[in-house]
N, C-alpha and C positions, 0 to 999 in steps of 0.2 A: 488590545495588545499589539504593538509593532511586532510588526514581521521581518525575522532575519533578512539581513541584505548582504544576497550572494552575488558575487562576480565573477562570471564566466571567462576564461581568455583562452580561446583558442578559434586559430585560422579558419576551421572548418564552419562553414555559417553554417551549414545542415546539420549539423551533429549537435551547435551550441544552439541553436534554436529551438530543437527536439527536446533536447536535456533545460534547456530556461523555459521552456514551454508545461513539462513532465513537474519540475521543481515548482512550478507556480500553481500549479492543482495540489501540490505536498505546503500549500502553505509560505511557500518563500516568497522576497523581492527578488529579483535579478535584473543583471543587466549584462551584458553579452559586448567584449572588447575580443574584436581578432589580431589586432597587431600587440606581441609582444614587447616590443621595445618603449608603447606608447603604457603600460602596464603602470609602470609604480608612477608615475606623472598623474594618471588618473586617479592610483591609491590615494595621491596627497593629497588630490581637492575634493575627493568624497569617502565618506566613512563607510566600511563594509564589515561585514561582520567574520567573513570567509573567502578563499578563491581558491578556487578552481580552476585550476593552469595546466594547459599542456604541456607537452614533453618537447614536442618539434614544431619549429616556426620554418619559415622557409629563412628569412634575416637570423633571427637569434634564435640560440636554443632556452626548453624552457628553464633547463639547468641554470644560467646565465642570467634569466628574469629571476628566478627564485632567488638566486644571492644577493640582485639586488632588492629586494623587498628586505631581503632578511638583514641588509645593512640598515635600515631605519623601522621594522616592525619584529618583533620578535616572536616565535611559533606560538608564546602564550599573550602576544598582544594580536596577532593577524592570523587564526589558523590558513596553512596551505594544502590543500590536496590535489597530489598531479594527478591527472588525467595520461592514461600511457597506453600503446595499444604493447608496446614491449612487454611481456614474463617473463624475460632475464630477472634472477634473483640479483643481477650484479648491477642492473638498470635501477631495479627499487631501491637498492640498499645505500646506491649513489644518492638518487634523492634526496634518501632519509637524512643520510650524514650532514645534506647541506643544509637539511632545517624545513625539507616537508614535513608536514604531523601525519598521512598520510597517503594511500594513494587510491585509486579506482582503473579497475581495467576497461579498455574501450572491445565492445561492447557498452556502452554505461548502462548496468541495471538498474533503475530508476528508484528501487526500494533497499537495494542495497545501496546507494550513492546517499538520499534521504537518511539512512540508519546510519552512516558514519559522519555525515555532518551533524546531524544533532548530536551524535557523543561528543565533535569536535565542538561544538557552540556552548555541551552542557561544562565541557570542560573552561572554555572559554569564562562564561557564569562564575563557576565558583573559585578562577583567580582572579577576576574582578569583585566577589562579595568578600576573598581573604584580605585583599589592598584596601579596601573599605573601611572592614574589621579594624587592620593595623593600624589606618590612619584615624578612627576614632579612638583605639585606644592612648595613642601617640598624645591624641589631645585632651582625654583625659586625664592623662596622666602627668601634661603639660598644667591643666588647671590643677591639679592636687598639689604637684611642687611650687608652683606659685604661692596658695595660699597657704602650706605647709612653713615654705622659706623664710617668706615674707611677712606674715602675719606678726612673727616674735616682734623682728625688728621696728615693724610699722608701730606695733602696741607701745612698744618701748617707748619711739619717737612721739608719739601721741600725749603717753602719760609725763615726758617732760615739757612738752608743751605745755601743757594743762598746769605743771610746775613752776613754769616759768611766768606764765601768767599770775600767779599769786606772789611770786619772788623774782624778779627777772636777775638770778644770778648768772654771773659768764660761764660756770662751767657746768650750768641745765643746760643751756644753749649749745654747749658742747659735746655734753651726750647727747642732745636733738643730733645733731651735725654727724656724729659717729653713727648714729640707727639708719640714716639717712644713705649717708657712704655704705652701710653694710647692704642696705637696701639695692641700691648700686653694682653693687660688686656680683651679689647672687644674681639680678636681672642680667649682667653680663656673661657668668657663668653658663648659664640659661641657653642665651644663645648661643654661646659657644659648641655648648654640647651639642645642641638640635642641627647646629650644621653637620655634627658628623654623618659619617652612613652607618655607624654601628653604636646603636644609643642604649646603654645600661639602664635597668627597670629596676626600683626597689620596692615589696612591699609595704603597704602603708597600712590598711587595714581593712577586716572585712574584702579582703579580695581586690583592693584599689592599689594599683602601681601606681610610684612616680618616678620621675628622672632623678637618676645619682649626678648631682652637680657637684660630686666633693672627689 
């Protein structure tokens, strides 16, 4: 099983070496960054599963890092948890607003800092197993309207073909040409809908959704 991959960011190398030291006997990866500014440059070129940022840098503060993470990763795509030696309720609750999922007071106690990243990771889990969900149902329900739509029209065009072949009259050929256009139209519709962001679901049967193309 891969092991979560935490990233430490804070100034203090003795404090982030004790805490990525403590974390890696609890099962984690880590990797220990003390310059904040250098922070979301390193998120883009390596995948993390969590970080843990300080509050104060000497260059930037970590208020200032966290917004920018939180401009390209979202609390339910990147959990954050600052690290604050501050117990101002008015320190925490700034954080929070800006899109920490957490915090940990310094001291860091090493079983309490462990117990609130795995709620943050378990939370992490299951809105990546819901977007999952969505998206396989999105495409199932993408094949049911397919062959739902399309099937009529295809049969139709098929059975005059099959017509046509024993009679080639022009106007078999023309209901061919109508099934085919209708064929058309609903593959169009199709896509049109699936670019939306808010895609209507119809029963179909037995518990199977499709897309309302109508």
């Amino acid at each position: 099983m891969t092991k979560p991959k935490i990233l430490i960011v804070d100034d203090d190398e003795v404090l982030s070496l004790a805490l990525s030291l403590g974390l890696k006997k609890k099962n984690f990866c880590t990797q220990v960054l003390t310059d904040g500014l250098q922070c979301l440059d390193f998120l883009t070129k390596e995948n993390f599963d969590l970080v843990l940022l300080d509050i104060m840098f000497p260059n930037i503060s970590g208020e200032n890092v966290l917004l920018n993470i939180r401009k390209h990763f979202s609390p339910i795509e990147l959990p954050v948890i600052m690290v604050t030696s501050k117990e101002e309720p008015k320190d925490i609750i700034a954080c929070l607003s800006k899109g920490a999922n957490d915090y940990l007071i310094k001291p860091v106690h090493l079983d309490i800092a462990s117990a609130r990243i795995n709620t943050q990771l378990e939370l992490l889990k299951l809105n990546k197993d819901n977007i999952r969900k969505s998206e396989l149902e999105a495409i199932k329900a993408m094949v049911v309207t397919y062959n739902h739509e399309i099937n009529n029209p295809l049969a139709i065009a098929l059975g005059h073909l099959e017509e046509f072949q024993i009679d080639p009259k022009p106007d078999t050929l023309e209901r061919v040409h109508g099934a085919l256009l209708r064929i058309g139209d609903i593959t169009q519709k199709i896509r049109e809908v699936t670019k939306e962001e808010d895609i209507s679901f119809a029963h179909y049967s037995k518990g199977t959704k499709m897309i309302k193309v109508r």
